[in-house]
N, C-alpha and C positions, 0 to 999 in steps of 0.2 A: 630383904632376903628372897622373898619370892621373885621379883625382877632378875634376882644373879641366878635364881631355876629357871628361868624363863630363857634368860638367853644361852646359859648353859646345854639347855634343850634346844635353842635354836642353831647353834655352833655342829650339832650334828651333822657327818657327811652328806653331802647332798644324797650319794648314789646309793647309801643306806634307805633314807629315807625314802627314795623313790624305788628303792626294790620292795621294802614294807608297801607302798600304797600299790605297789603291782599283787602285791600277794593277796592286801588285802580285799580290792577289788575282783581278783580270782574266786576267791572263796564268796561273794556272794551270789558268785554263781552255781561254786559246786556245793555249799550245804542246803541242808534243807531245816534245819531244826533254827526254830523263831529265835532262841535266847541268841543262840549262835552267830545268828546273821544280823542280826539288831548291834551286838558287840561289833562284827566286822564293819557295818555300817560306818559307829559311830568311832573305830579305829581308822577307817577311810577322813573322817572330816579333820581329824584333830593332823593324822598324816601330812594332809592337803594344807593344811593348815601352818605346818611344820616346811612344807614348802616356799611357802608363799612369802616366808619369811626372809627368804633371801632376793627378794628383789620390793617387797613391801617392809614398810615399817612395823616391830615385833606387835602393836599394839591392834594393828589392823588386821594383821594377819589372825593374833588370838581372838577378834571378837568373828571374824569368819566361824574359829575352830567352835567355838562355844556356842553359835548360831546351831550348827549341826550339832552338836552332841544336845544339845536341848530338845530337838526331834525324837530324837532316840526314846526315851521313858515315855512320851506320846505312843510313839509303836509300842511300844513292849507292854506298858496298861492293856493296847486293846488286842492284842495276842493274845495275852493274859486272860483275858475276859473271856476273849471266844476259846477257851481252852487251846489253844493251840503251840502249847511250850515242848509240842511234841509231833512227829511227821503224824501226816493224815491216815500211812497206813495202823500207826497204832492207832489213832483213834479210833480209826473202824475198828479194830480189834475189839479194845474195850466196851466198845456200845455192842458189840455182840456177844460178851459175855464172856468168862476164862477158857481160855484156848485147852484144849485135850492134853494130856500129859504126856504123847506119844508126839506131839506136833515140838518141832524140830527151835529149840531153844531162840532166840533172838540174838542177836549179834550188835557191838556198843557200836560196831561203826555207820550201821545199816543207821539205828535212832538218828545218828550226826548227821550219815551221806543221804542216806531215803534211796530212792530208786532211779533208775539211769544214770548213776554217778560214770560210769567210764564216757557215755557219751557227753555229759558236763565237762569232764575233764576235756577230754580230744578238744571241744568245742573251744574251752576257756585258753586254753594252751597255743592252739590255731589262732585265735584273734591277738593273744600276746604277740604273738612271734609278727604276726603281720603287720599288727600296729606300731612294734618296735621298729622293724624293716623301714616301713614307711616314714615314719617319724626322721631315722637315722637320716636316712636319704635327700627329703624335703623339711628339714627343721623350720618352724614356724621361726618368722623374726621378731622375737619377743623384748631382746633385749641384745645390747653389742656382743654379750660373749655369746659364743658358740656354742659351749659345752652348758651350760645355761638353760640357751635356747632349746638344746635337742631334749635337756633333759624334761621341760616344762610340756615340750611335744612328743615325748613320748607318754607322760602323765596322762597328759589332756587325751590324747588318741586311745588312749588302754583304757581309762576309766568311764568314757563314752560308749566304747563299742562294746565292752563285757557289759555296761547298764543297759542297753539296748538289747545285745544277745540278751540275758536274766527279764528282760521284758516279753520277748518271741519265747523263750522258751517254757516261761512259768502261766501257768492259769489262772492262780489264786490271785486275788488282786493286791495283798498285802506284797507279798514277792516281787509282782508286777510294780507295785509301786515302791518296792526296794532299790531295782533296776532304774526305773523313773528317776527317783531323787540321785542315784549313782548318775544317770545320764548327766542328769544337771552339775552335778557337784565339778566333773569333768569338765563342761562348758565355764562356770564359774570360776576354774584355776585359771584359765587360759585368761577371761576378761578381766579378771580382778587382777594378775599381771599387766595388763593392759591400761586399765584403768584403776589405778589403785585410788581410789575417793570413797570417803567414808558413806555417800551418799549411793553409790554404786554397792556396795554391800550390806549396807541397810536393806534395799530394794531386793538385793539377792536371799538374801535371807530370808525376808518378810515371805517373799515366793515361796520359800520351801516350808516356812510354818504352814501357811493355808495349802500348800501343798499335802504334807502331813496330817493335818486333818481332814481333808479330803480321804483322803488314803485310808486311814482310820473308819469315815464313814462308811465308805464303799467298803471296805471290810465285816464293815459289822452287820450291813446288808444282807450281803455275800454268806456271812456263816449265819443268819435269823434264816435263810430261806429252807424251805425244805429239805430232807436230804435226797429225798427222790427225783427233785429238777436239775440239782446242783450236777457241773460237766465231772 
């Protein structure tokens, strides 16, 4: 029974799917709240994952998806730890003690977006639109069909260039390294159509676990240091 959910979920439209990993990929750039982006994360891998199944075998494809979603509770523990289930401006808030009863309510969307959200948007929306263009135009030759090809090139181009913008754009190193593994994941669709070998996704995976912990470390660095040095 779970083999006939399996492919059931992989029979899914292609262009479904690949508007999902567009969206999701979006939004790690424009949230800012940890639970939030740890979820999109790890709805980017299983996405990717859901891809890859139309030119990989279902089996290779799910242990791609399962590599990344196993990252995911690594981040989120040390989120968790460094209190960070919440944007940095509330935290300063709270370490400064309850806000005046005159001071002007908070807003649910401000906790989700944080600050600079219209320029995230502009930005995240700019790079789709370009990556798509490009994509259309010069489709990687991935495979004979065409429609195929552009769709895996358009994947690959959008989930690259939004992990790299969410890199330029973010400071914190956890975010930074959200961007990171987004960067990679994107190169990963593309080889792992290319190279579909179990031994090429072992290797890829294995990267983003010590990647992940890496991640984790330099995070936990990052929030022990003072708050007075911190950018």
């Amino acid at each position: 029974m779970n083999v006939d959910i399996v492919k059931t979920i992989a029979a899914l439209p292609g262009t479904a799917v690949l508007v999902a990993l567009l969206i999701a990929a979006g939004l790690l750039v424009v949230l800012t709240n940890w639970r939030l982006l740890i979820f999109a994360l790890g709805a980017q891998y299983v996405l990717i994952g859901l891809m890859l199944t139309r030119v990989v075998p279902i089996e290779l494809a799910a242990v791609k998806a399962l590599v990344g979603v196993m990252i995911c509770p690594v981040l989120y523990i040390t989120a968790r730890r460094m209190h960070w289930g919440q944007t940095e401006e509330e935290s300063d808030t709270e370490e400064e003690g309850p806000a005046p009863r005159v001071v002007r309510p908070k807003r649910r969307w401000w906790w989700i977006m944080g600050a600079g959200l219209p320029v995230r948007v502009i930005v995240t929306a700019l790079a789709l639109a370009m990556s798509i263009s490009l994509a259309s135009r010069n489709p990687l030759p991935i495979t004979a069909d065409q429609v195929l090809s552009r769709d895996f090139t358009v994947g690959t181009f959008s989930v690259m260039l939004l992990g790299l913008i969410n890199e330029v754009l973010a400071e914190n190193p956890l975010k930074v390294g959200l961007g990171l593994l987004s960067f990679l994941a994107g190169f990963e669709l593309f080889f792992t159509a290319v190279e579909p070998t179990l031994t090429i996704v072992g290797l890829l995976g294995l990267t983003n676990l010590i990647l992940a912990l890496a991640i984790s470390y330099l995070t936990a660095a990052w929030a022990s240091r003072p708050s007075e040095v911190k950018p």
